[in-house]
N, C-alpha and C positions, 0 to 999 in steps of 0.2 A: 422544515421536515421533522416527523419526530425522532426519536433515535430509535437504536437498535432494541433498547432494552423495553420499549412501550412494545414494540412487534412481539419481541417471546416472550412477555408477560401475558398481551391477548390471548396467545396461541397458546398459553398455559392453561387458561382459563376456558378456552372451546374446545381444547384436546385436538387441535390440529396440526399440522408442519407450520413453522415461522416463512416458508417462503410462500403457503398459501395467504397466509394473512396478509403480507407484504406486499402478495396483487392485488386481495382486495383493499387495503390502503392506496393502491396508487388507482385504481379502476375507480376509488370516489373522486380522486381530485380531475380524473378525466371528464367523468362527466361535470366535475365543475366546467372545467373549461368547456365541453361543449354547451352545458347551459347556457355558457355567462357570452357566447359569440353571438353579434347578431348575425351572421349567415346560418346557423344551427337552430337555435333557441326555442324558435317558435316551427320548425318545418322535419325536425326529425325528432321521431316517435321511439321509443326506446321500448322494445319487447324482449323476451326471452326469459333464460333462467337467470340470466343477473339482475332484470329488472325484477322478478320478485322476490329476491334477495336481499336487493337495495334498499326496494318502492315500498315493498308489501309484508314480509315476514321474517324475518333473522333466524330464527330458528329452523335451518333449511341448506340444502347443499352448496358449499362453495362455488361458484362459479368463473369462468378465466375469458369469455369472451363478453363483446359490447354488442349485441345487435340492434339494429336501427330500421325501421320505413320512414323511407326517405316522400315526405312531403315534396321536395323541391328536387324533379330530376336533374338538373342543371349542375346537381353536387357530384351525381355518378358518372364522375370522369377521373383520371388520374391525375391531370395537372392542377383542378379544382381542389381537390382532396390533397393533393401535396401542400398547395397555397395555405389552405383550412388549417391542417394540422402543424402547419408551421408556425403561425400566428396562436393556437389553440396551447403548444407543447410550450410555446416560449409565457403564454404565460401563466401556463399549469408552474413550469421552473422558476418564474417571478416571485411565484405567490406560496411556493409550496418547497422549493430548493431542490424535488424529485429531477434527476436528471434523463434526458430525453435524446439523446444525441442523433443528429439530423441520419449519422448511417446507417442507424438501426430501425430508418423507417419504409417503409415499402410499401405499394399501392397497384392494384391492379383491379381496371373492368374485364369484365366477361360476360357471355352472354349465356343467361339460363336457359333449364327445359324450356321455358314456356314462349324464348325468344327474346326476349329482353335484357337490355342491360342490367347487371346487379355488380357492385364493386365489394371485394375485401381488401384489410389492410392490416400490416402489422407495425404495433413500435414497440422500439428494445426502452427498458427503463431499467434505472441505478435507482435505488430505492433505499429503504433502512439497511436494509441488510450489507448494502455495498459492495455486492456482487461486484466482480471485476474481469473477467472472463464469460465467456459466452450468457450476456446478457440475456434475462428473462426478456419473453415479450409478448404482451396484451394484441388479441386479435379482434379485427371491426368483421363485421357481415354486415351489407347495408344494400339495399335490394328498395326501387321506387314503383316495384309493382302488383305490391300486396294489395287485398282489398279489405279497405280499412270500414266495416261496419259501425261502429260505435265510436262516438267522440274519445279524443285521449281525453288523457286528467291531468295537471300538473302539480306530481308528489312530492314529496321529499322525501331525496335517497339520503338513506342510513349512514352516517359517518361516524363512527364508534372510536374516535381518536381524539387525540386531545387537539390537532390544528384545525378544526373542521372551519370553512370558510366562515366570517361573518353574516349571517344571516340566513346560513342554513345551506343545502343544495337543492334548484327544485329542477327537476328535470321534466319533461312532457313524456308521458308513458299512455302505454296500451289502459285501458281499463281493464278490473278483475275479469270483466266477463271475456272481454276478448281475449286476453290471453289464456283463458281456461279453455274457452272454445278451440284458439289456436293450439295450443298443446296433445287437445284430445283428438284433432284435425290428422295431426302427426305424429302418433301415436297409432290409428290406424293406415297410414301411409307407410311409414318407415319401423315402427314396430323399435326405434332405438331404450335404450338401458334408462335414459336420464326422462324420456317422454313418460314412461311406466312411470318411474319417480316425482314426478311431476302432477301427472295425473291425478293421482291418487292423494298428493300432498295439499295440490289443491279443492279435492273432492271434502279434506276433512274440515279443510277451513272456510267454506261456501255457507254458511250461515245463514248470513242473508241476499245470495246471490238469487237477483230473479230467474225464475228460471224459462218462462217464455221469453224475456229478452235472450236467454242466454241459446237455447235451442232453436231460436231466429239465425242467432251470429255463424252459432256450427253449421247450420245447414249453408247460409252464404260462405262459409270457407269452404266447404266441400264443394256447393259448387264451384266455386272458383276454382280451384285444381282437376273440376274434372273426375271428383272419385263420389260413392255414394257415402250418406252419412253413418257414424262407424254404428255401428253394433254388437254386443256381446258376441253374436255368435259367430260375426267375421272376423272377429280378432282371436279368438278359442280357436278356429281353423288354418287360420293364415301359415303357409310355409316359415315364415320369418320369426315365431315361436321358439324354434330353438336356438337358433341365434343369438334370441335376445337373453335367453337363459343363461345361453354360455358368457354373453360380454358383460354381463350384471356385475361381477364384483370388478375387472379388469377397467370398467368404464366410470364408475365410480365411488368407488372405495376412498381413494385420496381426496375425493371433497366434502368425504361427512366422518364426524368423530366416530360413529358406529356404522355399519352399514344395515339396513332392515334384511332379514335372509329376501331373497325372491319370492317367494312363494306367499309371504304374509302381503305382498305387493299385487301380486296377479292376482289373487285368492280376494282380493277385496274390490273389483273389479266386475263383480256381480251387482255390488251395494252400487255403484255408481250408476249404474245406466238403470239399476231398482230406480233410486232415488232421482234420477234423469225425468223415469215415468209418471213419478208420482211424490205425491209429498211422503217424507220420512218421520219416523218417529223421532221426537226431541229428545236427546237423553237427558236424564236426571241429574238435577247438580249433587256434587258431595256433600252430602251431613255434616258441613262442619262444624254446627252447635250440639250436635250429638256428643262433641269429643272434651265440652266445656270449655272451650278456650275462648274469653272476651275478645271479640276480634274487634279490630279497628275495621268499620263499613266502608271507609272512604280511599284506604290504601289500596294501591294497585303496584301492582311487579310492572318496574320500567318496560314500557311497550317492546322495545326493539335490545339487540345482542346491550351489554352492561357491566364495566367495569364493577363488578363488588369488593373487589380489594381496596377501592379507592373509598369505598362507605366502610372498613374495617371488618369486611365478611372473609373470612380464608375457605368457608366451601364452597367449591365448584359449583356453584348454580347454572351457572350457564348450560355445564354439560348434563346436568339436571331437564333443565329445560328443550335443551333438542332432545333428549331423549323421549319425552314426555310429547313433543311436539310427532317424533317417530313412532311412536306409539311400541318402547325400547324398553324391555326391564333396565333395573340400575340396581348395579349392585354396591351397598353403602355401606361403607363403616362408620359406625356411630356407639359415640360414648354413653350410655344410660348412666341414670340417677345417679346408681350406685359407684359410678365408676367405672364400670365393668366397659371395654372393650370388645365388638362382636360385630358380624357381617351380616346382613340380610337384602332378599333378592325381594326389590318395592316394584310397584309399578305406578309411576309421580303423577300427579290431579293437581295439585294447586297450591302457589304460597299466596299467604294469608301473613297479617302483622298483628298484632293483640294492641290494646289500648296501651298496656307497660310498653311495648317497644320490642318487644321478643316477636321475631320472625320463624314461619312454620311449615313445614312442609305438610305434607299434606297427601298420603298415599293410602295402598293395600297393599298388602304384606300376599305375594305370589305365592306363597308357599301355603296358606290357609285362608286366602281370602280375607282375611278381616281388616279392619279400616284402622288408619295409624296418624297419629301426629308426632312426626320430629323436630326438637329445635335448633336451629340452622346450625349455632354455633356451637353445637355438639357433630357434627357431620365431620369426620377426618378426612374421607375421601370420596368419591361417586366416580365408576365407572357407568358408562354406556353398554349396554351387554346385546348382545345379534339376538336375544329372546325377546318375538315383538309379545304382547298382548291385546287383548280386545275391552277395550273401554269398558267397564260399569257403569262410571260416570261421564260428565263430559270433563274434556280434559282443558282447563282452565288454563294453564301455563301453555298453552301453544294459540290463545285467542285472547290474549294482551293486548294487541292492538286491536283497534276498530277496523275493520275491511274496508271500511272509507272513511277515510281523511277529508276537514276541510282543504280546501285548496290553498297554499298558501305564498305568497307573493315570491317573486321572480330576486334572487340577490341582491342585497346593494351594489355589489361591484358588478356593476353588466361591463361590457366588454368596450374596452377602448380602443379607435384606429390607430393611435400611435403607438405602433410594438416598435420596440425596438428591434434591432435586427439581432437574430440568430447566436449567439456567441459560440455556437457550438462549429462541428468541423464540418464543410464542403464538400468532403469527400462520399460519391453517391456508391453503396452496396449494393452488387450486381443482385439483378433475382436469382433466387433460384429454380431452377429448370420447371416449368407447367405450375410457378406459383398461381394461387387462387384460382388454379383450374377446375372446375367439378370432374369429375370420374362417377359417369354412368354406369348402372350396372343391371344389366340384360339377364336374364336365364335361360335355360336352352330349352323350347316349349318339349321337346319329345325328353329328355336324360335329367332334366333339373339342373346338369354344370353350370355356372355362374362366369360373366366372363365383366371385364372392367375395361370401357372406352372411356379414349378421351371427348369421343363429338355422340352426340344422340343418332346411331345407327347402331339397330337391331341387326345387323347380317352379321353372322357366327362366323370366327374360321374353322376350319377343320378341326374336329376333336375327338375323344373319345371318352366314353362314357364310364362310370367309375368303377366298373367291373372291366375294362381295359377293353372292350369291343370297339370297334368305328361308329359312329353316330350320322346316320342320313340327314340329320335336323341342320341348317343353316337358320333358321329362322329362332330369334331371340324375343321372350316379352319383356317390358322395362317394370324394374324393381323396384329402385331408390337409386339418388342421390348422393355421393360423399365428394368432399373438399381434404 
């Protein structure tokens, strides 16, 4: 495991909390071990916002849950899943010393809207940090009745640590398109903080996403739930509008170094279903032989999140870079020529390295427009500032990686029958009350009150409406979904 002091060096360098980083530290070794089992390996699909966190782009919101479609329903049970994850924790702790202790694990099926089984689970983990009291804890969603349009891909999840398994992590995930389709699927369903963020994160980085496969997949997700496929003007309408306004900063704030205001997020939400219709303009790369700097052709800024302290860089590039990726002014202090000392509000395009070795940032200066090269090692500080802007160019530092990765081979260490047994304690923690339950949520067709069950039954009790008169309406239409 590695110490405490790698955790808040990262978290210095992405301008996060150390206890966020510290789950994403342990959320890579998890899915080691689901990789490396052969009951997992090959039959659960890894989606969501962690997977394109992991899979697909670093420069992008923290994430604290694992979601999986479960290829093999024979998993979605509790006693399967306890078996799984006991064999799985013991030897994530073999290989990694992250501790997992058997009480702080909990499992539960339930059966969703649609009737079917789907399981969640929680495990408590001791980590770098060494928490000692009310242990953090990683939560699973794992549902075997999605429908899976496009083959997975098996990528390699991101581990930005110095223990990272031998031979990499490859996990089996959702492809870009499916999970883009998925996100925008539920985004006009449920209208949540993180789908908006999502969206739109994934709209800027769709490069070369086809797009008849990809308006294939969304319409098979919508069918499949049963709703039409989204459109600009049902989402502009929808009651759940304000909602989503109000929980924007409340719901994700603590997973990104800056948060983008709401409005530069809805507000671009036009370009996407433009760009859905029809092909888009390519924007223009940056001039950066206008600016005379010999650049080296062949350098590229490491694809995914990047120790630069450890190449002897002390500026914040990282947070450079989400910003850049947020389309986030930064606000930098930087040494010129002279000496001189001073601040200015950029808006980041791209590093670049020069043939000498000197590395360059690469912006426009927000305050007049004009095009700027800084060198790194003049950079004192970089904030991420809530002032988004709109691209001139394209923005190079947030399309580092390639949107597709070859595939690359399954660990050396796959997983061995002989675990050892458990060293940790026997002792089983009770659930707590309606754990992994969903809570439906109904609205009242005449008054709009909202009401929250625990079983899928629209009959209202008795209420009043919120100007305080009696309400005749019994009858509820269903909303959404929360756990």
């Amino acid at each position: 495991m590695i110490g405490k002091e790698e955790v808040l060096g990262f978290a210095r360098e992405v301008g996060l909390d150390p206890n966020v980083v510290e789950k994403d530290y342990v959320l890579g070794w998890m899915l080691a071990g689901i990789s490396s089992h052969s009951r997992t390996q090959d039959t659960w699909l890894f989606k969501g916002g962690t997977c394109l966190k992991k899979c697909y782009f670093e420069t992008y919101r923290f994430s604290e849950d694992l979601d999986f479609t479960l290829l093999d329903s024979s998993c979605v049970d509790e006693a399967v899943l306890r078996q799984i994850f006991s064999e799985i924790t013991q030897w994530v702790h073999d290989q990694s010393g992250i501790e997992l202790p058997e009480s702080e694990r909990a499992f539960e099926a339930y059966v969703n809207p649609r009737g079917k089984k789907s399981a969640q689970g929680r495990i408590g983990y001791r980590g770098p940090m060494q928490r000692q009291a009310s242990l953090p804890r990683i939560r699973f969603d794992l549902t075997d009745d999605e429908r899976i349009v496009l083959k997975g891909e098996r990528r390699r999840a991101h581990h930005p640590y110095s223990d990272e398994p031998e031979g990499g992590i490859a996990v089996l995930a959702y492809c870009f398109e499916e999970l883009f389709a998925e996100k925008l699927r539920a985004l006009a369903e449920r209208q949540r903080p993180r789908d908006l963020y999502d969206v739109v994160h994934l709209y800027r980085r769709a490069v070369d996403l086809n797009r008849t496969s990809f308006r294939t997949t969304l319409a098979a997700k919508c069918e499949f739930k049963d709703i039409p496929v989204p459109t600009i003007e049902g989402l502009f309408s929808s009651p759940l509008h304000a909602e989503l306004r109000e929980d924007w900063d409340q719901m994700l704030a603590h997973q990104l170094a800056a948060l983008p205001p709401f409005e530069s997020s809805w507000n671009e939400l036009p370009s996407v279903f433009a760009w859905l219709a029809r092909e888009d303009v390519v924007p223009r790369r940056f001039a950066i032989s206008s600016l005379g700097a010999d650049i080296d052709a062949a350098w590229r800024a490491p694809a995914m999140a990047h120790s630069w302290r450890a190449d002897g860089i002390a500026a914040p590039l990282e947070i450079v870079r989400f910003a850049a990726a947020n389309q986030l002014c930064v606000d930098l202090e930087y040494r010129d020529e002279q000496g001189r000392v001073g601040s200015r509000l950029i808006e980041p395009y791209s590093l670049r390295r020069t043939k000498a070795g000197d590395i360059l940032l690469y912006a426009v200066r927000s305050d007049n427009g004009q095009d700027r090269s800084y060198r790194v090692e003049r950079i004192l500080a970089a904030r991420a500032t809530s002032k988004s802007f709109r691209p001139r160019y394209e923005v190079e530092l947030s399309l580092a990686a390639p949107l597709k990765v070859a595939e690359i081979s399954r660990p050396a260490r796959t997983w061995s029958p002989s675990v050892r047994p458990s060293r940790t304690s026997t002792r089983t923690k009770p659930y707590s009350r309606g754990f992994g339950q969903p809570r439906y949520i109904f609205q009242c067709v005449s008054c709009g009150k909202r009401f929250e069950h625990s079983r899928y039954d629209s009959t209202l009790r008795e209420h009043k409406t919120r100007s305080g008169y009696p309400c005749s309406s019994r009858i509820g239409s269903f909303i959404t979904t929360k756990y």
